[in-house]
Structures are given as C-alpha cells and as structure tokens.
N, C-alpha and C positions, 0 to 999 in steps of 0.2 A: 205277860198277863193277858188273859182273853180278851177279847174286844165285843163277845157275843155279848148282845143284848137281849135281857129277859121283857117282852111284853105282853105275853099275856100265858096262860096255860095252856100248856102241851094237850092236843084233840085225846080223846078217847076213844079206844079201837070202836067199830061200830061195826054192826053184822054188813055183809057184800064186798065189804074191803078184800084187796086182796092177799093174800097169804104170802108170806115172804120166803122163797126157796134159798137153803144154803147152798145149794150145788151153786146156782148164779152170783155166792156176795151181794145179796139181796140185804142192805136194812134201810128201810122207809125212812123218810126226815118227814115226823110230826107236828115239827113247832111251826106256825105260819111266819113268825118274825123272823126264824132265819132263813126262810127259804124265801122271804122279798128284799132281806140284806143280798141274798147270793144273786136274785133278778139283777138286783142294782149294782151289781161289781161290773158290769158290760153299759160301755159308754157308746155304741151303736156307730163311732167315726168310723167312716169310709166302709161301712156298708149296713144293709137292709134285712139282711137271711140271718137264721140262726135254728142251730140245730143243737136239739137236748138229748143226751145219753143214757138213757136208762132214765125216764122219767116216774116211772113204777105209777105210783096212781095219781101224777099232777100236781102235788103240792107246789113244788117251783112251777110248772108250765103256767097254771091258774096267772103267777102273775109276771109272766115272761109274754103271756098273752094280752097283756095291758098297756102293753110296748107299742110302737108303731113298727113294726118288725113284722116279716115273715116268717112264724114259728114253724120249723118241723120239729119229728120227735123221731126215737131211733130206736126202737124196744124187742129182745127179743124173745119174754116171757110173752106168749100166746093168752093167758087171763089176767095182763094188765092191758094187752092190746084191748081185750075187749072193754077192759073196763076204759082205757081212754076212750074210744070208739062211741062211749054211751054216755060217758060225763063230759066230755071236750068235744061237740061236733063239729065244733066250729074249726077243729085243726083240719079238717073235708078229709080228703086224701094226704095229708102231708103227716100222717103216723106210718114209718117204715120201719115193717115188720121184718127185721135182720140184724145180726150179729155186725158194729160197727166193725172190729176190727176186720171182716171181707168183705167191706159193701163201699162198693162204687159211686164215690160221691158225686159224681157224674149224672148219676142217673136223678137225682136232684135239686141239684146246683150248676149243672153244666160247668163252665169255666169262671163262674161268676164267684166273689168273695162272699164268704157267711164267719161267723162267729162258732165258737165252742162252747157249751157249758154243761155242766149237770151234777149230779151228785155220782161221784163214779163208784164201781165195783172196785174195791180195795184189790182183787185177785188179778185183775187186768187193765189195774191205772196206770202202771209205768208203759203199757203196751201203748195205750190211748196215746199216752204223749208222744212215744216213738212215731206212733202215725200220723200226729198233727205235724209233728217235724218233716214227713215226707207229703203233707201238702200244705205245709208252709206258705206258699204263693198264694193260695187261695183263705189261709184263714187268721185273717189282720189279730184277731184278740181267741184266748182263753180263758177261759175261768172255771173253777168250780170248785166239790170239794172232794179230798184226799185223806186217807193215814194221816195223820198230823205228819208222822217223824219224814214221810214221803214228800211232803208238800212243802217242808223244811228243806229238806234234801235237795231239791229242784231250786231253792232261791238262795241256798248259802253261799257265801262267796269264799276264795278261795282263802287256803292257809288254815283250813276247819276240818275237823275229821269227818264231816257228814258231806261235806263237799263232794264231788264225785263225777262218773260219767254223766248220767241226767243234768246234774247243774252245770256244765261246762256247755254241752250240745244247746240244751236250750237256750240258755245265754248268750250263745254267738248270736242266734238269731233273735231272741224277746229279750224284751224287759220284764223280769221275774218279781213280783210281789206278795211275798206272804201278806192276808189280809187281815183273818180272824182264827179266832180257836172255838169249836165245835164241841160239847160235853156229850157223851155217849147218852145222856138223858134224854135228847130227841129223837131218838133214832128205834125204832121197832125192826126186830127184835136188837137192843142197845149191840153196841161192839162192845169190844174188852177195851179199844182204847180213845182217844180224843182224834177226833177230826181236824182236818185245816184247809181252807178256803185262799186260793189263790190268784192273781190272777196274771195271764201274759199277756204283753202287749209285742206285737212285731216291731222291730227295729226298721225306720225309713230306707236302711240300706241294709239288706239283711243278705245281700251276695260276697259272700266268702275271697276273697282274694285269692285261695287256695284251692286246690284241688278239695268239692267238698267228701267225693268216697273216700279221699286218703285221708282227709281229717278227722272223719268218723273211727277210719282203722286205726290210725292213730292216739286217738281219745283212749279207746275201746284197749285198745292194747296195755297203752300207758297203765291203768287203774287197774289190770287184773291183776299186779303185783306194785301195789300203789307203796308198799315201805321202803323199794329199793327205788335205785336213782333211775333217771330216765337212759342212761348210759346201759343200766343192765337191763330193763325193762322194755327196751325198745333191740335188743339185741337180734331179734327175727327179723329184723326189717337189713340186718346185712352191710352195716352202714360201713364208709372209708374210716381210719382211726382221726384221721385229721379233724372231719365233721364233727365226731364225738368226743373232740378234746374242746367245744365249743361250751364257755359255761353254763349254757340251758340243761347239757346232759348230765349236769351236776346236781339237778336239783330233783326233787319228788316228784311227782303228777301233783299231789293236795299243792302244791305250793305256787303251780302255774296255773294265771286266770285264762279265761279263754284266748284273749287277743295273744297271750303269748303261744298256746298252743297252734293258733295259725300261723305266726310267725315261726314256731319248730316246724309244722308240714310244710313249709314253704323252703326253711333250708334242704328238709328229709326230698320233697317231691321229684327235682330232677336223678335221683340216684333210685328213685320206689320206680318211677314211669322205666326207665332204663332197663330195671330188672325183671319186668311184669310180662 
C-alpha cells in the first residue's frame, strides 16, 4: 500500500514554467508534499554536500535548500538551467550544467563525501545507480525516486523473480530501502506508471572480500541466463569439474543473496586470475 501522503493540492501549470521535453524522460513532480517527503529521506550523517539530478524547475531543491547542507544541482536541459539561475540564486555557482552520467565529480566535490538525490529520468535511472556504484567511496547515502517496478527491483531480496543484477551489486555495498509509492497524478506531463522512492544507505564496511571486477562479471554473467543453474550459466568462465561439483553450482542466481555470491567469486577467483 502507498505510503504517499496527500497534503494539499497539486500547483497548477502557470505561464514561464518550463516545458517538459520527452527526448530527456522529462516529468515534473508538482505536488509540494512529496517532494519534502523525498528532502527528508536523507539523514545528512557523515557528510555536508549534496547533489540533485535533474532538478527541472526546483520543486525538491526549494526544500533541499532548508537543509544545513551544501546544495549542488546537476541539470542538463539549458531552459531549466535558466530557470534555476533566476528562481534559486542562492544555489551561486553550484548549478552544473552537464550530463551526470560524464561529469566529473571531481570537479565539485573533489575527494570529499556528498549525498545523491533527485527525481530521476526513468530512461537513464539504472545508469545513475551503476555510477553511484563506481563512486561508492565518496557517496555514504541515495535516495530518490524511480519506475516503481525499478526501485522494487533494486531492494528485493533474494528467492523473488524481480530480484536480479541491480539488487545484488547494490546490496553488497548499501542498505536498500524501498520508501513510498508515487501516483503518476503528480507528475506533468503524468507517466503511464507509479513511481517509487528509495533510499540507500552505504554499508560501514562496504570493501568486498573479493575480487570486486570479478564479482561484477560474475553477477553480470550469472542473471543473463538466470533459469539455468549456476553450473551452466557460469560455464564461460572455464571452471575445473571438481569446483562445479560444489553445491552453489546447483542452484539459480534468483536464489543466491549477495554474501553468497562473494563467497562463489571467491571459490571462482584463483582459477578466473590464472586464466586472464
């Protein structure tokens, strides 16, 4: 059952707003109460920065800026930059105008930790998390919102059919929390489906015992033929027959939670390193 709460009525377009383009997965979040439920999914522990994804015209920034926090914003539609630019001055300089999945978080964050959040582009949300996953070290928490059935996907645990690559990789490292449900009623122009709001939190020890490239090939591998056993499905990797007479290779990928799949790259690693 949803957990969104109605408090008050959805804004009405009004003339200067910006236009929502489909080529970008552009739909606006109108309703002000969900988008200070979404401020409030980020707990600010062990850091100060935070950077918003596609903020389109500010409805979350507005109250991401009421934080004691360093807001950036990340936008690569050129007439909401502008419109940030002229309704948010207060963000100065810290609206970068770029395409997050090639931009250098470096050049804003240097080595320092910051936070994730936003209302993501449904077209290039599973990209965003693969990237959060490759800087990891630097970003303690996520949140935002997703496709519902996406944001499901990413926190089901195992032995489920929606379980999958996403909810294994990020679960070695975060703690996955679906939050709330999202009705395409807020959102201009609406989506076809329901939204879902999530949030991660990085694991205290979130270094891999494993080799972590082979555990990704590994993952990766296992789920692209997720019905058969891990015995046929990992059959590229070349294995001894002895290793694969181990009963891990007996079982699905859906049916192994993360820790066990580090525990398979760990038997697979010295026979993968050997053969590389």
């Amino acid at each position: 059952m949803s957990k969104y709460k109605k408090r008050g009525k959805t804004p009405q377009s009004q003339e200067g707003e910006v236009r929502a383009k489909k080529h970008l997965g552009q739909h606006f979040l109108t309703d002000e109460s969900v988008a200070e439920q979404i401020a409030e999914t980020l707990t600010y522990k062990g850091y100060n920065k935070v950077l918003e994804i596609g903020p389109g015209m500010g409805v979350l920034t507005k109250y991401l800026l009421k934080q004691d926090a360093e807001v950036h914003v990340i936008e690569i539609d050129t007439e909401s930059v502008a419109y940030l630019q002229e309704h948010y001055p207060q963000l100065e300089d810290r609206i970068h105008q770029f395409d997050f999945l090639k931009y250098d978080v470096g050049t804003a964050f240097r080595d320092e930790a910051f936070a994730i959040i936003g209302n993501f582009p449904y077209n290039i949300s599973t990209q965003i998390v693969f990237k959060v996953l490759e800087l990891k070290h630097q970003i303690p928490e996520f949140s935002g919102m997703f496709q519902k059935e996406v944001a499901q996907r990413i926190c089901e645990k195992q032995g489920n059919k929606t379980y999958g690559i996403l909810s294994v990789l990020v679960q070695a490292f975060y703690e996955a929390e679906y939050l709330f449900t999202v009705p395409p009623s807020v959102f201009n122009p609406p989506p076809k489906v329901d939204s879902g709001v999530l949030r991660l939190t990085r694991k205290e020890n979130f270094t891999l015992a494993c080799d972590e490239k082979l555990f990704f090939r590994v993952v990766k591998t296992a789920f692209q033929q997720r019905r058969k056993t891990m015995r046929n499905s990992l059959k590229t990797f070349d294995l001894p027959d002895n290793l694969r007479e181990d009963p891990i290779f007996g079982k699905r990928p859906e049916q192994l939670g993360f820790q066990e799949f580090i525990d398979l790259t760990l038997k697979i690693q010295p026979y993968a390193i050997s053969n590389q």
